[in-house]
PDB file of N, CA, C and O in Angstrom:
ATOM      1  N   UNK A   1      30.276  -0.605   0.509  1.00  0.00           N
ATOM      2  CA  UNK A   1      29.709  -0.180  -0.732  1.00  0.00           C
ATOM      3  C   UNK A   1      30.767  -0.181  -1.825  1.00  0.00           C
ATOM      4  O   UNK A   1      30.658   0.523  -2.829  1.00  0.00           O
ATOM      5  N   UNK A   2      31.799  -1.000  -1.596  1.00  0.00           N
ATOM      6  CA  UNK A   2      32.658  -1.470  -2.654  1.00  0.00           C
ATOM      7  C   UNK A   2      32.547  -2.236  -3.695  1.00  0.00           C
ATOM      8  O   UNK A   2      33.503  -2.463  -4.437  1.00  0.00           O
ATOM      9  N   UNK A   3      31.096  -2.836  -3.911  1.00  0.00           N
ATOM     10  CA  UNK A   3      30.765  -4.334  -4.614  1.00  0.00           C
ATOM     11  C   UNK A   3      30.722  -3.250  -6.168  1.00  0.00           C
ATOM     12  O   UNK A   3      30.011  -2.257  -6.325  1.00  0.00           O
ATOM     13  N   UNK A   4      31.385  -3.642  -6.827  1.00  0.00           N
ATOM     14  CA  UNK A   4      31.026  -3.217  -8.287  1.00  0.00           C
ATOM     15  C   UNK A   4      29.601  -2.493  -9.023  1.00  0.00           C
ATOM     16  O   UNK A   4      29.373  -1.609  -9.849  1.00  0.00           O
ATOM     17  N   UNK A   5      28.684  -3.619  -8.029  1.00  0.00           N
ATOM     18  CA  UNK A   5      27.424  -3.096  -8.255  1.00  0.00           C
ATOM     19  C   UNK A   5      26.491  -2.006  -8.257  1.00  0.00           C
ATOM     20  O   UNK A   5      25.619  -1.653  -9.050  1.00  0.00           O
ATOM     21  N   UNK A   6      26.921  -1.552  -7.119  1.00  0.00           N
ATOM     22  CA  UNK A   6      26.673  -0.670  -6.158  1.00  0.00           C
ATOM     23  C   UNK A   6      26.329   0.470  -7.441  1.00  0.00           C
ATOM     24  O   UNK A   6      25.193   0.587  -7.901  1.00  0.00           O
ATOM     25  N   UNK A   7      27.183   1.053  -7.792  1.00  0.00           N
ATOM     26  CA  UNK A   7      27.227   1.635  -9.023  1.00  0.00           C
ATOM     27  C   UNK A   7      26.031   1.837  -9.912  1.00  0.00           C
ATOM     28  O   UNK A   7      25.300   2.818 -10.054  1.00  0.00           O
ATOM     29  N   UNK A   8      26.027   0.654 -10.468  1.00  0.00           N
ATOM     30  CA  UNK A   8      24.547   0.103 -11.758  1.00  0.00           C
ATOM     31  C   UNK A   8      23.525  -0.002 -11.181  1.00  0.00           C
ATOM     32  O   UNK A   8      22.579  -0.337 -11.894  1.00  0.00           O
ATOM     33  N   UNK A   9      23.229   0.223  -9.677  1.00  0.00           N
ATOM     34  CA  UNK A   9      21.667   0.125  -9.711  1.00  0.00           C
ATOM     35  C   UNK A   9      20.820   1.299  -9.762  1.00  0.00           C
ATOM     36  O   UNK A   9      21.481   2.222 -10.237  1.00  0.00           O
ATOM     37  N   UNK A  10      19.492   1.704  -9.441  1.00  0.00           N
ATOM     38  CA  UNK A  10      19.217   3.160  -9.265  1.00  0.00           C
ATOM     39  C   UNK A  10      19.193   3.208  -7.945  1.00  0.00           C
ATOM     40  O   UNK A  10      18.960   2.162  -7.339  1.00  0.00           O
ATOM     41  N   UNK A  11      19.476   4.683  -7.071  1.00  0.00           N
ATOM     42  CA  UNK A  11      18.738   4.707  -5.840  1.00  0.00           C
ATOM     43  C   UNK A  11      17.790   4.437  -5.708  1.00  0.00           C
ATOM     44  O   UNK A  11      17.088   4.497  -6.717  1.00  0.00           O
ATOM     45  N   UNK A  12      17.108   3.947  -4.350  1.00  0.00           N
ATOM     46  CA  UNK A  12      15.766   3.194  -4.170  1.00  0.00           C
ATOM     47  C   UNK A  12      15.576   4.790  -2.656  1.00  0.00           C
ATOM     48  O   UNK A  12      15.683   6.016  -2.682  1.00  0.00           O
ATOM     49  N   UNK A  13      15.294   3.845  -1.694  1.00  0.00           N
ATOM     50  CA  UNK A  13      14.677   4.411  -0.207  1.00  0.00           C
ATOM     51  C   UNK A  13      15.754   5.456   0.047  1.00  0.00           C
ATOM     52  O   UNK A  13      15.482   6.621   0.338  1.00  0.00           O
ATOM     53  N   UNK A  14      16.889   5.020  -0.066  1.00  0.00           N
ATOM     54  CA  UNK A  14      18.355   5.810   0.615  1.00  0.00           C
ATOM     55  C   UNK A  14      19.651   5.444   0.199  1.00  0.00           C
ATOM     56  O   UNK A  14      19.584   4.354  -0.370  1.00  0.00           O
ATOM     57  N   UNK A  15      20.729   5.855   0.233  1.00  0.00           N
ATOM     58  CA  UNK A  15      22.146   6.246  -0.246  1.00  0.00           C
ATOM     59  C   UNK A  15      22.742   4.922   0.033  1.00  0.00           C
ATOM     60  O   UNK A  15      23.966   5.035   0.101  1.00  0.00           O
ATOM     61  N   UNK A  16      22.309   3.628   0.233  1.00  0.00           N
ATOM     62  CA  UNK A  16      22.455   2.252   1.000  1.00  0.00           C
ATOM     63  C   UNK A  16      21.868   1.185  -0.209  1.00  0.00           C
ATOM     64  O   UNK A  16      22.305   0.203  -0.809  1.00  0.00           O
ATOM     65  N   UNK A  17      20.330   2.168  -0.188  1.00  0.00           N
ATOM     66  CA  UNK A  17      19.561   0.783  -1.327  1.00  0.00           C
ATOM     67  C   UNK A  17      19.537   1.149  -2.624  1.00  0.00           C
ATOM     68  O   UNK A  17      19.355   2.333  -2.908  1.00  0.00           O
ATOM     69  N   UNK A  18      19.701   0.271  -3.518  1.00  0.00           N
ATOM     70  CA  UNK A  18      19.729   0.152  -5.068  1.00  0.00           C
ATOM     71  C   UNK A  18      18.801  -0.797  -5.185  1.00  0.00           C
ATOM     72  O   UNK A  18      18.630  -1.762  -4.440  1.00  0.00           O
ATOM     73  N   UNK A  19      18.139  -0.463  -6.249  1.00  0.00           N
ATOM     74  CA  UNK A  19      17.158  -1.104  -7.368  1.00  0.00           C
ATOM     75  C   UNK A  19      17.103  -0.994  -8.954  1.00  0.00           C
ATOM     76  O   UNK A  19      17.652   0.008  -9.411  1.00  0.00           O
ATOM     77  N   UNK A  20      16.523  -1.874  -9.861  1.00  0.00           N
ATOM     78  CA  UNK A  20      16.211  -1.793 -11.084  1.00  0.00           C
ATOM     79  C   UNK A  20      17.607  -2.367 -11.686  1.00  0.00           C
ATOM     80  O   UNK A  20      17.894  -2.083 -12.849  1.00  0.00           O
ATOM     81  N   UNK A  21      18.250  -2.962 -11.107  1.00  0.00           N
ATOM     82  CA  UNK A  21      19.590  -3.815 -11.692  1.00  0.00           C
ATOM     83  C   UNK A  21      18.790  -4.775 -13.165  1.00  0.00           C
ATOM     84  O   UNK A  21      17.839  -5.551 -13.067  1.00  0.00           O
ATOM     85  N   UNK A  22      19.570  -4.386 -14.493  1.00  0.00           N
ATOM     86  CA  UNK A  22      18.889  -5.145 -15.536  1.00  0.00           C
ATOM     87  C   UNK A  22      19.833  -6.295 -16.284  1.00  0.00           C
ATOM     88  O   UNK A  22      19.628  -6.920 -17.325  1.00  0.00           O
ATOM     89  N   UNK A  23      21.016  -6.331 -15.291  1.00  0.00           N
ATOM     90  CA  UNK A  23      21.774  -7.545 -15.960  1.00  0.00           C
ATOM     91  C   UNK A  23      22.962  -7.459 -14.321  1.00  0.00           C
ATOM     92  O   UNK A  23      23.149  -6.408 -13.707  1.00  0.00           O
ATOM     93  N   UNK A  24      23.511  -8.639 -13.983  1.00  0.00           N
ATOM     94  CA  UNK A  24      24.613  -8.955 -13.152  1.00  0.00           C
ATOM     95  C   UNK A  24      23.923  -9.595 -11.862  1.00  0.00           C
ATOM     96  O   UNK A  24      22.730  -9.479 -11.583  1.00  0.00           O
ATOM     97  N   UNK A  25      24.582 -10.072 -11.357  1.00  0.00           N
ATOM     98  CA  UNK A  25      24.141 -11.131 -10.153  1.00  0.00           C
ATOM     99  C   UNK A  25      22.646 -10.582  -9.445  1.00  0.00           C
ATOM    100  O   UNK A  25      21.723 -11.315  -9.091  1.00  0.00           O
ATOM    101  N   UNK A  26      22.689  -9.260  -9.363  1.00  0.00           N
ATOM    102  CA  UNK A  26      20.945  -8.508  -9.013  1.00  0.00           C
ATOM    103  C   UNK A  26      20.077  -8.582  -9.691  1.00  0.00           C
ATOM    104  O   UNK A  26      18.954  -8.631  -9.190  1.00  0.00           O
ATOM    105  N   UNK A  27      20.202  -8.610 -10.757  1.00  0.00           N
ATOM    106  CA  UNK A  27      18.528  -8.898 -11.903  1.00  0.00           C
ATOM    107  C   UNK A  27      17.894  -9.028 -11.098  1.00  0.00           C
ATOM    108  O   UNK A  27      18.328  -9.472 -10.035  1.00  0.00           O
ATOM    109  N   UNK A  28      17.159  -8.839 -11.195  1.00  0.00           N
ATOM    110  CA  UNK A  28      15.352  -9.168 -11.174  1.00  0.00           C
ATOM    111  C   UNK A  28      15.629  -9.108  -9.727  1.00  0.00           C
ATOM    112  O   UNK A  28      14.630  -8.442  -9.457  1.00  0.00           O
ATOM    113  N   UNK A  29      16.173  -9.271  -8.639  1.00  0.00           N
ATOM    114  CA  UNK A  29      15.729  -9.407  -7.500  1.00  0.00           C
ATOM    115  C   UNK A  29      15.055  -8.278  -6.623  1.00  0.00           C
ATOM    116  O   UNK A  29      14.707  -8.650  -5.502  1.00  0.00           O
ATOM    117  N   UNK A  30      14.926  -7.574  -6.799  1.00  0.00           N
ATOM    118  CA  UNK A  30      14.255  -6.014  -6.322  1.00  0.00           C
ATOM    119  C   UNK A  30      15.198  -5.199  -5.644  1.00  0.00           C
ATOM    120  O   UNK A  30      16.076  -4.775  -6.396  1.00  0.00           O
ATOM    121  N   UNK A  31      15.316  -4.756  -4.150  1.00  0.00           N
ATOM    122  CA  UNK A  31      15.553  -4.104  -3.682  1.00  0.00           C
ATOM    123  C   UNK A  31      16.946  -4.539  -2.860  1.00  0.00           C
ATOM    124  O   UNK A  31      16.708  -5.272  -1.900  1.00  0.00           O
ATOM    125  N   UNK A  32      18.224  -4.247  -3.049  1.00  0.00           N
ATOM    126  CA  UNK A  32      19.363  -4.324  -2.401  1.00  0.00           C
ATOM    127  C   UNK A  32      19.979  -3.552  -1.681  1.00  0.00           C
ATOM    128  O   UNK A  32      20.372  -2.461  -2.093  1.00  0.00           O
ATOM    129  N   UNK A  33      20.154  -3.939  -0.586  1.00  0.00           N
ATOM    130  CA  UNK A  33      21.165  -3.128   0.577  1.00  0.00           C
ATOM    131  C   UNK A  33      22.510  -3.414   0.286  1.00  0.00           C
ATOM    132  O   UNK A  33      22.970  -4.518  -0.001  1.00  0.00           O
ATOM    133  N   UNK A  34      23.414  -1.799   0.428  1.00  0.00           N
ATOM    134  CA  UNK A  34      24.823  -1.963   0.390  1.00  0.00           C
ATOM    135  C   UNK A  34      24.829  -1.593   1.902  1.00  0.00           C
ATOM    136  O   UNK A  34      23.931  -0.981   2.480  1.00  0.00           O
ATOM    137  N   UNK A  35      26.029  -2.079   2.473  1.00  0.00           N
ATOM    138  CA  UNK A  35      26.507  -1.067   3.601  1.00  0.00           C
ATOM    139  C   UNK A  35      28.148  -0.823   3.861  1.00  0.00           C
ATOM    140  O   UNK A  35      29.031  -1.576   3.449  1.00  0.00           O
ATOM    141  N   UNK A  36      28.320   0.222   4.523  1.00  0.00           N
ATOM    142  CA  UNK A  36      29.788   0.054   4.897  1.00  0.00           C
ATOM    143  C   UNK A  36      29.509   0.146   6.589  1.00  0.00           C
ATOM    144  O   UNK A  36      28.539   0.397   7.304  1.00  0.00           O
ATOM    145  N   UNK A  37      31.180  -0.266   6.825  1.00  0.00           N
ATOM    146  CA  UNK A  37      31.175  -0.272   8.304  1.00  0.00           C
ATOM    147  C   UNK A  37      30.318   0.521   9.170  1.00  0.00           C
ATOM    148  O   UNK A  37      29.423   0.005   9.840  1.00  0.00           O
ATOM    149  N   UNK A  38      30.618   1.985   9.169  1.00  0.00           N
ATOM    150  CA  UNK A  38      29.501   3.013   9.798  1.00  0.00           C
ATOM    151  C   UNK A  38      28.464   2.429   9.802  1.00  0.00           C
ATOM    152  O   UNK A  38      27.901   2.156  10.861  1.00  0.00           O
ATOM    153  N   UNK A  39      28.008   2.128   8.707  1.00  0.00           N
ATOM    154  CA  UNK A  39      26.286   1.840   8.939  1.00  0.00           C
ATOM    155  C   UNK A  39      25.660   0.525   9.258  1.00  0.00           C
ATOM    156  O   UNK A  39      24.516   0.340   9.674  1.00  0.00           O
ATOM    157  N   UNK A  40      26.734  -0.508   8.958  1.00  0.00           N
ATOM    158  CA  UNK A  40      26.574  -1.467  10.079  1.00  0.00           C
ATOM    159  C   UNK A  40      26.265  -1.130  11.249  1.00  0.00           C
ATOM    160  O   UNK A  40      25.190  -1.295  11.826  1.00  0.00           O
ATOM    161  N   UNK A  41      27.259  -0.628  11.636  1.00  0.00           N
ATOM    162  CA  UNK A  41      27.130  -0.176  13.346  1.00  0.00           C
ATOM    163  C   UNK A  41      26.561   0.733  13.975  1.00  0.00           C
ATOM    164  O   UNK A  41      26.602   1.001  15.176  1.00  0.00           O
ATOM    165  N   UNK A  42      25.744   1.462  12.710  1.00  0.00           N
ATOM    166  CA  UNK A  42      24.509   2.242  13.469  1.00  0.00           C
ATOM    167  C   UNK A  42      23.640   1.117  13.079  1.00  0.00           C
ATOM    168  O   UNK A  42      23.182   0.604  14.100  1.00  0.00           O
ATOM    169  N   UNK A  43      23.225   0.520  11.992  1.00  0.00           N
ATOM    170  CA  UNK A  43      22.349  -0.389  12.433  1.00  0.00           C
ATOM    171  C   UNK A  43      22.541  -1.468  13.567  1.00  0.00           C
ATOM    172  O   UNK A  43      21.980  -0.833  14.460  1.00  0.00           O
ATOM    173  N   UNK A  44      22.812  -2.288  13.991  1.00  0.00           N
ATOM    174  CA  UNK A  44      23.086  -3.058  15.215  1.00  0.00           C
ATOM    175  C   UNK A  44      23.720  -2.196  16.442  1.00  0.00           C
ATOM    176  O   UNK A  44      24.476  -2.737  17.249  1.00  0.00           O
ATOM    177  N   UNK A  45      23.368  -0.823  16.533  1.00  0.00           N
ATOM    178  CA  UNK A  45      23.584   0.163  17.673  1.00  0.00           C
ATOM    179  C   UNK A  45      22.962  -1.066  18.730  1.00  0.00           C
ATOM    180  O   UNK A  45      22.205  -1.901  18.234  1.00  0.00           O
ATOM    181  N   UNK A  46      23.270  -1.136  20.039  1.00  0.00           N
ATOM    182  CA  UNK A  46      22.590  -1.706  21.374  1.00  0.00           C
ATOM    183  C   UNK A  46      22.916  -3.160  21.150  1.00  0.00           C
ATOM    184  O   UNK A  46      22.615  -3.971  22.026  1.00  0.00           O
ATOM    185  N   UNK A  47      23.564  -3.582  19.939  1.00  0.00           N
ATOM    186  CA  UNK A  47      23.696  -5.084  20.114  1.00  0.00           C
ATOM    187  C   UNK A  47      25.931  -5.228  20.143  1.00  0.00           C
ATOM    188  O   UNK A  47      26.874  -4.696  19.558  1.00  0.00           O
ATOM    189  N   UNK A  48      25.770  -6.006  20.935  1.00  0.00           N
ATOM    190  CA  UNK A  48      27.250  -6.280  20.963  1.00  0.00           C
ATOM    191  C   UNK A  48      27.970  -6.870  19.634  1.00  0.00           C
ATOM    192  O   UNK A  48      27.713  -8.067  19.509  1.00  0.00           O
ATOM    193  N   UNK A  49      28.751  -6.386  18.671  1.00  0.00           N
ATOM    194  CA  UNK A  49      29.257  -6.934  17.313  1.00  0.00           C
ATOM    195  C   UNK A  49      30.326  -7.982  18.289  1.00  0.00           C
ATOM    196  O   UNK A  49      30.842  -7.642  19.353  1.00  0.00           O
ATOM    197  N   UNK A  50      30.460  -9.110  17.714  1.00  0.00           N
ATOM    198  CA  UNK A  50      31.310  -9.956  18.229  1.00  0.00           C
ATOM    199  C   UNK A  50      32.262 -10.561  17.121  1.00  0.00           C
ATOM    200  O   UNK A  50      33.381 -11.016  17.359  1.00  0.00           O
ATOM    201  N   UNK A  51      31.660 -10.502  15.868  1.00  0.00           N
ATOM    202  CA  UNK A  51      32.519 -10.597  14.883  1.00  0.00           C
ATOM    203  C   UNK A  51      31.960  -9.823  13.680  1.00  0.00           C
ATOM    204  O   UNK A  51      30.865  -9.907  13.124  1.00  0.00           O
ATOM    205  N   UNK A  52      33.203  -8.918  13.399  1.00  0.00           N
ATOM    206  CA  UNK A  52      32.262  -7.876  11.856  1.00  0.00           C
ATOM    207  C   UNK A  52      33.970  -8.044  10.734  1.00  0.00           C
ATOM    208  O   UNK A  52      35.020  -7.407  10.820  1.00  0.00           O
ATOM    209  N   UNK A  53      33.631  -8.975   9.947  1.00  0.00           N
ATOM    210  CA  UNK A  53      34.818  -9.449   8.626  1.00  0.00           C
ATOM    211  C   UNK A  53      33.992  -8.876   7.459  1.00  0.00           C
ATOM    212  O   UNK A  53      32.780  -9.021   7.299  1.00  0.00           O
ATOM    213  N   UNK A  54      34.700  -8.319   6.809  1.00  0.00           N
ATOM    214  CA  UNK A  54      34.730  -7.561   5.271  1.00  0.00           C
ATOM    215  C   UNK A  54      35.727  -8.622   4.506  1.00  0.00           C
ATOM    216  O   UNK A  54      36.854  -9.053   4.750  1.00  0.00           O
ATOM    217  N   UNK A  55      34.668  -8.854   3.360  1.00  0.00           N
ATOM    218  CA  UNK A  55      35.617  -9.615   2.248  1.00  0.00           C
ATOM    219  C   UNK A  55      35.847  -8.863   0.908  1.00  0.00           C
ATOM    220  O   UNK A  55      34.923  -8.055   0.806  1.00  0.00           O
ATOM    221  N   UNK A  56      36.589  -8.784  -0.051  1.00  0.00           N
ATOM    222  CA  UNK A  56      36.529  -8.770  -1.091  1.00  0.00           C
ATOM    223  C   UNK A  56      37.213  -9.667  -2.293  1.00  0.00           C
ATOM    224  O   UNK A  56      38.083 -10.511  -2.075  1.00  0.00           O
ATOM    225  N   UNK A  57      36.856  -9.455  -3.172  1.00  0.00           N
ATOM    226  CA  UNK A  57      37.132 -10.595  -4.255  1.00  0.00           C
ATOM    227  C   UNK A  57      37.076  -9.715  -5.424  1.00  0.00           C
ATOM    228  O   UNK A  57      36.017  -9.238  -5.831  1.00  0.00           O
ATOM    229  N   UNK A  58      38.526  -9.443  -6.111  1.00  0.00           N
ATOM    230  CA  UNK A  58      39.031  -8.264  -7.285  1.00  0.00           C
ATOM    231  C   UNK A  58      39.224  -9.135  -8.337  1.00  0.00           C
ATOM    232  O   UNK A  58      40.124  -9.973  -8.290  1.00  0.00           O
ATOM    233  N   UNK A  59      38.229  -9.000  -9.601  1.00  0.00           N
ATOM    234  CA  UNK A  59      38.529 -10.395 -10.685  1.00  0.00           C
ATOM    235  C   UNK A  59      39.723  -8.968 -11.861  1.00  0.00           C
ATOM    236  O   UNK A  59      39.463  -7.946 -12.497  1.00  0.00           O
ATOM    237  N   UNK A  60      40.700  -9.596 -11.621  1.00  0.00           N
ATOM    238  CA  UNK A  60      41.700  -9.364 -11.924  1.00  0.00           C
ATOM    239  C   UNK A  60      41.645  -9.904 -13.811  1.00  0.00           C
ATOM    240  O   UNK A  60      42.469  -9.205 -14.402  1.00  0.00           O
ATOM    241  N   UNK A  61      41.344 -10.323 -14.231  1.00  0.00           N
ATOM    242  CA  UNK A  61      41.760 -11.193 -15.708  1.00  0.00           C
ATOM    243  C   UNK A  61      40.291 -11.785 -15.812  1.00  0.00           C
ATOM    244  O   UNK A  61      39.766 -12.542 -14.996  1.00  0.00           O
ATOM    245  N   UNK A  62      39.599 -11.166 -17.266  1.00  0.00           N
ATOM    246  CA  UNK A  62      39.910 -10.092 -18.170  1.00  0.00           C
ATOM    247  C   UNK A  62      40.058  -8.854 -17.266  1.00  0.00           C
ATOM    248  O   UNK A  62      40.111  -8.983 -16.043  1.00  0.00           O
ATOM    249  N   UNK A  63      40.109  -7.944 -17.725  1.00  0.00           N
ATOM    250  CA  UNK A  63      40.532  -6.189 -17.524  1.00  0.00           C
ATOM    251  C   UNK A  63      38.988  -5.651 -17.203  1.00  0.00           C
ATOM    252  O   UNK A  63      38.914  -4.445 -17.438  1.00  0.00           O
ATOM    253  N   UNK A  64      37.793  -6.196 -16.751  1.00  0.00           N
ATOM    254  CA  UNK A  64      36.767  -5.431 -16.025  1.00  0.00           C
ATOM    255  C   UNK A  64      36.997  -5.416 -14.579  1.00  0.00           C
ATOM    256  O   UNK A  64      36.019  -4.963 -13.983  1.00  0.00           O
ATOM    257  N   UNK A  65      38.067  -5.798 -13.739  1.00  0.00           N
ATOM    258  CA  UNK A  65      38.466  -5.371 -12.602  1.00  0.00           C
ATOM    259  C   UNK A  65      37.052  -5.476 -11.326  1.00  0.00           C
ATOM    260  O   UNK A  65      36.891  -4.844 -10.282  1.00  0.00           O
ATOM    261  N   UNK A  66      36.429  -6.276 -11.813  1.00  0.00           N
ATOM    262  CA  UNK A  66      35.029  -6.556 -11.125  1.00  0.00           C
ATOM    263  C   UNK A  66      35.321  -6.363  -9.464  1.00  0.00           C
ATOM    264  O   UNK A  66      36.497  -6.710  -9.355  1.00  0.00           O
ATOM    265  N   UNK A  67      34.995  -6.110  -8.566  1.00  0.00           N
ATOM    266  CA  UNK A  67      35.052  -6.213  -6.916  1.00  0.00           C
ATOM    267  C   UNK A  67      33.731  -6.897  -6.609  1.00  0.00           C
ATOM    268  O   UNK A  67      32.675  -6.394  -6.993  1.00  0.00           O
ATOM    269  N   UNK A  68      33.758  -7.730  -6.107  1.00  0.00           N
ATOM    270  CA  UNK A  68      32.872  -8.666  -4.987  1.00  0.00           C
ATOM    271  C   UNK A  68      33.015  -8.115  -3.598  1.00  0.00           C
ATOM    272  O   UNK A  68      34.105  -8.208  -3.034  1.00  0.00           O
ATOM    273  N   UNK A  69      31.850  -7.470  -2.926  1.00  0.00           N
ATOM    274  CA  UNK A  69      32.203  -7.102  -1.600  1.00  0.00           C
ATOM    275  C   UNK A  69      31.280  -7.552  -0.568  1.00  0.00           C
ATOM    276  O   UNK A  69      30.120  -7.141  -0.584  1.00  0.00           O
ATOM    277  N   UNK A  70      31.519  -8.028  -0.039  1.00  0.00           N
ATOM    278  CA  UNK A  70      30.314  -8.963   1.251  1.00  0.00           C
ATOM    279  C   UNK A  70      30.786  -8.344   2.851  1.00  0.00           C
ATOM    280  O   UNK A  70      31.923  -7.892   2.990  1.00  0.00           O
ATOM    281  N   UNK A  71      30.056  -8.365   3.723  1.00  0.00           N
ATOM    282  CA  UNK A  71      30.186  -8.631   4.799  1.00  0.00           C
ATOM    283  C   UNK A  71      29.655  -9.904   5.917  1.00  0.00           C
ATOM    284  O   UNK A  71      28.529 -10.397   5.851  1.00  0.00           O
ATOM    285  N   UNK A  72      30.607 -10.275   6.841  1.00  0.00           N
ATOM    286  CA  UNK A  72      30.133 -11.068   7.268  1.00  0.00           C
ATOM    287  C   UNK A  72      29.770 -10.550   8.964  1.00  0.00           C
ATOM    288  O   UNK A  72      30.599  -9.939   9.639  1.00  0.00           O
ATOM    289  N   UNK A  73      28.883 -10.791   9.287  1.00  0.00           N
ATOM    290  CA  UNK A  73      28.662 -10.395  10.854  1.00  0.00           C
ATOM    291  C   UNK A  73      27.612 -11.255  11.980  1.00  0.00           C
ATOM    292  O   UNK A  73      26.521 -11.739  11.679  1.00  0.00           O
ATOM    293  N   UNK A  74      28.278 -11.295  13.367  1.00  0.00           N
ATOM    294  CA  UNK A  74      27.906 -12.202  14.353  1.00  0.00           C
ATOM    295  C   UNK A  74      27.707 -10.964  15.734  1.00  0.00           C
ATOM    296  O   UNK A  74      28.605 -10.622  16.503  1.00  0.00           O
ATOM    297  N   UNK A  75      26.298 -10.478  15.739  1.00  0.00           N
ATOM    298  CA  UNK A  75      26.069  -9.996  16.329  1.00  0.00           C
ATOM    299  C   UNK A  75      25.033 -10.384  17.940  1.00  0.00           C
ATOM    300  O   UNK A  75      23.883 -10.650  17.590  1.00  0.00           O
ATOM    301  N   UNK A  76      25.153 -10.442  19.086  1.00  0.00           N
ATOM    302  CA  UNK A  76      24.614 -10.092  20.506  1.00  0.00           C
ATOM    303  C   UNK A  76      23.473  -9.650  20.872  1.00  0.00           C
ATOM    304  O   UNK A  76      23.762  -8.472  21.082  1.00  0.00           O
ATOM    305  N   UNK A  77      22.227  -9.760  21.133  1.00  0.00           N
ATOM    306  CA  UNK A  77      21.449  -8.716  21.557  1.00  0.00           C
ATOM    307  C   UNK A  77      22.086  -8.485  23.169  1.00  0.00           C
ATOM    308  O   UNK A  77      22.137  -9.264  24.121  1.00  0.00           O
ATOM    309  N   UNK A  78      22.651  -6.711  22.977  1.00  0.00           N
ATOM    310  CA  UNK A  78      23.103  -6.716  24.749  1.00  0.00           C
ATOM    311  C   UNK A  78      22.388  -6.893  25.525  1.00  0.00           C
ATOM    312  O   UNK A  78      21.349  -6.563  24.953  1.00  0.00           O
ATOM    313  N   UNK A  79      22.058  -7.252  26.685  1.00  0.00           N
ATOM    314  CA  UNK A  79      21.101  -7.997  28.115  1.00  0.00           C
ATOM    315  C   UNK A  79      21.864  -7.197  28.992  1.00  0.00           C
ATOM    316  O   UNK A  79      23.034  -7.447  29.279  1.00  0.00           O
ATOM    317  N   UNK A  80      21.214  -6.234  29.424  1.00  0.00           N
ATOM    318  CA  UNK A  80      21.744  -5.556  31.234  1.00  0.00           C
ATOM    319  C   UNK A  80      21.115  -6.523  31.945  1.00  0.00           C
ATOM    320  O   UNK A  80      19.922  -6.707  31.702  1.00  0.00           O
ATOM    321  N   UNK A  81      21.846  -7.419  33.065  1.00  0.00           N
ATOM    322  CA  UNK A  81      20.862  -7.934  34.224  1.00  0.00           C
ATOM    323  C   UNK A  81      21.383  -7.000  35.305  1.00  0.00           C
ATOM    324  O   UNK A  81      22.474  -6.737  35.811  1.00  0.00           O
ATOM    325  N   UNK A  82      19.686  -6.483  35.477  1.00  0.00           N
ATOM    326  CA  UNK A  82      19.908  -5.593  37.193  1.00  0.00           C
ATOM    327  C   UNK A  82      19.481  -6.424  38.082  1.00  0.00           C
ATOM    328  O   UNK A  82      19.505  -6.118  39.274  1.00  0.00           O
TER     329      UNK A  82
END
């Protein structure tokens, strides 16, 4: 929940989703999920994470110090064979 955005939208469902973005890469699109690590990993609880990378991207010049924050993830559904 580092993306700049995160910020400018309103709460929507929960402390995760933002809505009503009226200018920046969200316009118009409705309803956005942020997450951080924790809640990755309660969401994909029971699945094996096999790869979980955090990016960011700090626009440095001009002086709005913008953060781009993505995650990338490659998750398992776990399989017990009895």
């Amino acid at each position: 929940m580092l993306h700049s955005d995160y910020a400018k939208g309103r709460k929507d469902s929960d402390m995760f989703t933002k809505t009503g973005y009226d200018y920046g890469q969200f316009t118009s699109v409705g309803r956005v999920h942020f997450s951080n690590k924790e809640h990755l990993l309660d969401l994909f609880n029971g699945f094996d994470i096999l790869v979980l990378e955090h990016k960011e991207i700090k626009t440095e010049m001009p002086m709005n110090e913008k953060i781009f924050a993505s995650w990338n993830l490659v998750a398992q559904e776990n399989c017990l064979v009895i």
